[in-house]
C-alpha positions as CSV (number, residue, x, y, z in Angstrom):
1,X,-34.8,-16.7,-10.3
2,X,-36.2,-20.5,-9.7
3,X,-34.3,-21.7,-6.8
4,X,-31.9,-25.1,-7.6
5,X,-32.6,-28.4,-7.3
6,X,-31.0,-30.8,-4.5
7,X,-29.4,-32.3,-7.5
8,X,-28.2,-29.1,-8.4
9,X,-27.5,-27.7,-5.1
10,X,-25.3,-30.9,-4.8
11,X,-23.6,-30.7,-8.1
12,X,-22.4,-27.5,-7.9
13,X,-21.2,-27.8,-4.7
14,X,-18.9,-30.2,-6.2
15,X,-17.9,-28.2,-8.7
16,X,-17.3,-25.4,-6.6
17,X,-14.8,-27.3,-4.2
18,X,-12.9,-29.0,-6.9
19,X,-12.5,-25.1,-8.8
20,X,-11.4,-23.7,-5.8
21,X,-8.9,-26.1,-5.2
22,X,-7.1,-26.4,-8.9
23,X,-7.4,-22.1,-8.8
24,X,-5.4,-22.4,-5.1
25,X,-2.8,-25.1,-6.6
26,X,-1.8,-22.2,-8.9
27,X,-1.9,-23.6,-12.8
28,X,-3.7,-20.9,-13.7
29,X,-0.5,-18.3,-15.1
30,X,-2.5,-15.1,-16.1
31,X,-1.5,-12.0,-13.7
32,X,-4.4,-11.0,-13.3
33,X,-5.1,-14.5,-11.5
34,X,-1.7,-15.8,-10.3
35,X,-0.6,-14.5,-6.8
36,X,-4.2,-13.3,-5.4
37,X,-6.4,-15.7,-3.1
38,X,-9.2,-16.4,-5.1
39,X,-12.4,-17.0,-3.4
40,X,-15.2,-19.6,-5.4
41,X,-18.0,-18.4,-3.6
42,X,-20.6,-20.3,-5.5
43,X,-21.4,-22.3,-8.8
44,X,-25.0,-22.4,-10.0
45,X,-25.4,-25.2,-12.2
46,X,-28.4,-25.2,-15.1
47,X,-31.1,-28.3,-14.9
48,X,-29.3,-30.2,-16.9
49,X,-26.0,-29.9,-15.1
50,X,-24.2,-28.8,-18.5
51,X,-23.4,-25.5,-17.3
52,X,-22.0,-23.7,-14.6
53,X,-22.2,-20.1,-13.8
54,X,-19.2,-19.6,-10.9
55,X,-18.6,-16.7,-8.9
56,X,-15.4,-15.7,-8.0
57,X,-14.2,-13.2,-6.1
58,X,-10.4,-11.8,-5.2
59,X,-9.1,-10.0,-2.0
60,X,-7.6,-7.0,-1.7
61,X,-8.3,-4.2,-4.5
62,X,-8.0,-6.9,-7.6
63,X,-11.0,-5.7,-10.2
64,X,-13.9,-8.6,-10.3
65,X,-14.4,-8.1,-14.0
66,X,-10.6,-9.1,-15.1
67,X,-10.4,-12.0,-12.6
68,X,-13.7,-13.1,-14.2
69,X,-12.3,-12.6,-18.0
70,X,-9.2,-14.1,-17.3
71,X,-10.5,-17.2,-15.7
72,X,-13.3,-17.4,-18.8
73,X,-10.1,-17.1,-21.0
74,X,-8.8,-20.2,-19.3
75,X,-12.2,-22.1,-18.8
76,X,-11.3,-24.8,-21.2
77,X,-8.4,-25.9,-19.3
78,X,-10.1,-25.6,-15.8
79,X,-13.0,-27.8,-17.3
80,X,-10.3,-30.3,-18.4
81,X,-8.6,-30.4,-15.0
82,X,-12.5,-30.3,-13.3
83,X,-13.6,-33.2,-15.7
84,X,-10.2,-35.4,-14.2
85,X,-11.5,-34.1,-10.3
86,X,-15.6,-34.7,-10.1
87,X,-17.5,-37.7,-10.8
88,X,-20.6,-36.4,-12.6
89,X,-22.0,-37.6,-16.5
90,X,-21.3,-34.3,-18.0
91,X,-18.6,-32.0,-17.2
92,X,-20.1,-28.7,-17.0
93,X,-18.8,-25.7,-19.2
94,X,-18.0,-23.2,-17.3
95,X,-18.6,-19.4,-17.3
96,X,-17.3,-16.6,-14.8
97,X,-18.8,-14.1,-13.1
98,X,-17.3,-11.5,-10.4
99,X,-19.0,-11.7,-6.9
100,X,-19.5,-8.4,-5.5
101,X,-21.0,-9.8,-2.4
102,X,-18.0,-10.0,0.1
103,X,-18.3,-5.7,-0.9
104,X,-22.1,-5.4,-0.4
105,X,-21.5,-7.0,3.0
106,X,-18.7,-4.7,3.9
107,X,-21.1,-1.8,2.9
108,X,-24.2,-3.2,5.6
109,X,-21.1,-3.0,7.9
110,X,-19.9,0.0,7.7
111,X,-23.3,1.2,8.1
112,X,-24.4,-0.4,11.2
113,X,-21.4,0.5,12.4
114,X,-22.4,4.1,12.4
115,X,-22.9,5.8,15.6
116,X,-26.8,6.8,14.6
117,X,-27.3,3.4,13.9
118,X,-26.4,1.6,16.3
119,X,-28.3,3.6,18.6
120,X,-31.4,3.0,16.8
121,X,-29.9,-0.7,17.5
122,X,-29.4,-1.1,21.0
């Protein structure tokens, strides 16, 4: 993968923000959303700053891949609210992806944590 742009490093920063905050202000009614803190971890925009690919993640034991469809289900409406928030030519459409790397973390944990390892460590 071609690493972003300052442009697009920038832009989707600001997209990122302004998602997290209209997903924390709870609009969003679907179960599988409303009720869990949702974590934007990051949006990746494209070149031309028409689309976004955000990653979102849940705590707790929610499933990754129906936070992600139920947040694609409402992606017109949080493009609406995101075109209202951001200042940028094009609002981005948007498309959700679960981020399972708060869970690969855990897992480098859990293994340094091991007692074999962290003899090898010290």
């Amino acid at each position: 993968m071609k690493s972003q742009s300052q442009r697009q490093l920038r832009a989707g920063e600001l997209v990122r923000r302004a998602l997290a905050d209209i997903i924390a202000e709870g609009a969003i009614h679907d179960p599988a959303v409303s009720g869990l803190p949702v974590t934007v971890s990051e949006a990746r925009m494209s070149p031309d700053l028409r689309h976004a690919t955000v990653f979102v993640a849940a705590m707790g034991q929610a499933d990754r891949s129906k936070l992600a469809k139920a947040l694609n289900h409402a992606s017109g409406y949080l493009q609406r609210e995101l075109a209202k928030r951001i200042d940028l030519r094009f609002t981005p459409k948007l498309r959700f992806e679960g981020d399972d790397r708060f869970e690969d973390a855990a897992h480098v944990d859990d293994i340094l944590s091991r007692p074999q390892v962290k003899r090898d460590l010290e």
